[in-house]
C-alpha positions in Angstrom: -5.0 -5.1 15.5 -6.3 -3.6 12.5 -8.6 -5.1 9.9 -6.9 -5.7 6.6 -10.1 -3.8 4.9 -9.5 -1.0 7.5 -5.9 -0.6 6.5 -6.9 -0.2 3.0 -9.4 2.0 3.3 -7.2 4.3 5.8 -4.2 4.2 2.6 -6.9 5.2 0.0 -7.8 8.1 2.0 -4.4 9.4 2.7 -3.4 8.8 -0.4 -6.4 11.1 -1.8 -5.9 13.7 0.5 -2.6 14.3 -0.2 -3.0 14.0 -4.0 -5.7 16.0 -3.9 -4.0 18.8 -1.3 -1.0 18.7 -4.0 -2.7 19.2 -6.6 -4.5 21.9 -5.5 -1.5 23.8 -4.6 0.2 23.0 -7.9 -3.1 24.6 -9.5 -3.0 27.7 -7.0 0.6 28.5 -7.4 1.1 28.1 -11.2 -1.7 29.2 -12.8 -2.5 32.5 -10.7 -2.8 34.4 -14.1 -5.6 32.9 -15.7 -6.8 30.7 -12.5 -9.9 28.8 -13.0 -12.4 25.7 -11.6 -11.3 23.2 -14.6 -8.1 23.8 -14.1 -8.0 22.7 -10.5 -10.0 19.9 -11.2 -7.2 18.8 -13.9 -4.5 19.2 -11.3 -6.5 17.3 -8.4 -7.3 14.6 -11.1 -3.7 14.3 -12.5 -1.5 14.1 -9.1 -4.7 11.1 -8.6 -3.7 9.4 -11.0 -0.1 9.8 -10.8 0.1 8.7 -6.9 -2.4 6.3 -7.9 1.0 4.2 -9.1 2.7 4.6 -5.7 -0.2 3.2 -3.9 -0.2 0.0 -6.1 3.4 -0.5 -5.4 2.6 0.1 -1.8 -0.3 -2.1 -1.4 2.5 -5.1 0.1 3.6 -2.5 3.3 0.1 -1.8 3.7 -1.4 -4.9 4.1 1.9 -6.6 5.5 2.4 -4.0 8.4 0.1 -5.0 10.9 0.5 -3.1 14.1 2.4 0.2 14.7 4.4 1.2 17.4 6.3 4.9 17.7 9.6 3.7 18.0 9.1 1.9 14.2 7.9 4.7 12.9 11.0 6.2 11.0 11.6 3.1 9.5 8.0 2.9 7.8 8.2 6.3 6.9 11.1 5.9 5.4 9.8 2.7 3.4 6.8 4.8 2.6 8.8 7.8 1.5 11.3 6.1 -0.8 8.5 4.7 -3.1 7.6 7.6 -5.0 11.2 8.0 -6.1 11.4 4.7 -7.3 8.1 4.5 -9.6 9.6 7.5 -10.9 12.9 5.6 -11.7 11.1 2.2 -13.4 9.0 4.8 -15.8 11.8 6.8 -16.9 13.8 3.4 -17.0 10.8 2.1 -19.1 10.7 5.4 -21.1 14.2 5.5 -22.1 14.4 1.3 -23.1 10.2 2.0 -25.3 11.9 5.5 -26.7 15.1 3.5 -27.8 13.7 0.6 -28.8 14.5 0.0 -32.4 12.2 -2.6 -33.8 9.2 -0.7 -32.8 7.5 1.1 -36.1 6.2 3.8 -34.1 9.6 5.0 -32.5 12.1 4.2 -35.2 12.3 7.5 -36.2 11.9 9.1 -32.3 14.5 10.1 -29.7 12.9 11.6 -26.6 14.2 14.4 -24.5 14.6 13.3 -21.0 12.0 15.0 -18.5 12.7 17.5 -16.1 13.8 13.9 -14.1 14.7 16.0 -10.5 11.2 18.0 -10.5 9.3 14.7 -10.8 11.8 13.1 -8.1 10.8 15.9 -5.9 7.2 15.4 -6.3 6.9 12.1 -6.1 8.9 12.2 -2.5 6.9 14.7 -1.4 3.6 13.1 -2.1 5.2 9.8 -1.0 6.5 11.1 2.2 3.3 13.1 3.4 1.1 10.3 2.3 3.1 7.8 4.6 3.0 10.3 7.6 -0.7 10.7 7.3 -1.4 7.2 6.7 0.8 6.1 9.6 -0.9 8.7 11.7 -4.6 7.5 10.8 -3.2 4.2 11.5 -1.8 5.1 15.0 -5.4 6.7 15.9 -7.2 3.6 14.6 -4.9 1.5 16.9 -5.1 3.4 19.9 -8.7 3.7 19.6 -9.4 0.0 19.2 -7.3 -0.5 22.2 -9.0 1.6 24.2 -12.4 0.1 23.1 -10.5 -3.5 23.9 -10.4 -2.1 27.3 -13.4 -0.7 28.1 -15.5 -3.9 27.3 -12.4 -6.0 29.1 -13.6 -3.9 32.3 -17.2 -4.0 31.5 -17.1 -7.8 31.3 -15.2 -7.8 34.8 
């Protein structure tokens, strides 16, 4: 069994990689005209801070899942995979009602144009969906190693 602070740390890692993989790629493939450091840095720092949401909401699954075996592994990915779709959904369901909401001084006279809403589906299961498969990866390798170490000082101690 893995630590609870282990687990975390292994879900902030993934969850950085892949954020910071992304981004990089956005910043690569978009921007091959003009292509410099800053703006790199400002597409690695804003898929951060945007995945940063998903891993709040998926701080329960982390610390509740405590072992992992390879026949569960579809399900978690699956759990892991649909949570980027639905942070998407509660902001643009929290968009919409603070866009709409008439008592508010600052949006009285407002009416937003909905987003590009199936790009940012898109992204946020794909950073949901390869951040699961390499957390539940680094957590497979953590387990197998700790059961291997379990055995080796069970036969030492023999």
């Amino acid at each position: 069994m893995i630590s609870p602070g282990k687990r975390l740390r292994l879900s902030v890692v993934s969850v950085l990689v892949v954020a910071s993989t992304l981004g990089t790629l956005r910043a690569l493939l978009w921007h091959t005209d003009e292509l410099d450091f800053a703006r790199i840095i400002y597409s690695i720092l804003g898929w951060n801070l945007a995945c940063f949401w998903g891993w709040m909401f998926a701080l329960p699954l982390v610390f509740g899942v405590q072992t992992i075996r390879w026949r569960r592994i579809p399900l978690w990915l699956t759990l892991g995979s649909c949570i980027g779709p639905l942070v998407v959904t509660m902001m643009l369901l929290l968009g919409i009602f603070w866009a709409h909401f008439p008592l508010h001084p600052m949006n009285a006279h407002r009416r937003y144009a909905l987003f590009p809403v199936p790009f940012f589906y898109t992204c946020s299961f794909a950073a949901s969906c390869l951040s699961s498969l390499v957390y539940l990866m680094l957590l497979l390798r953590a387990q197998q190693r700790a059961s291997t170490a379990a055995k080796d000082i069970k036969l030492q101690s023999a």
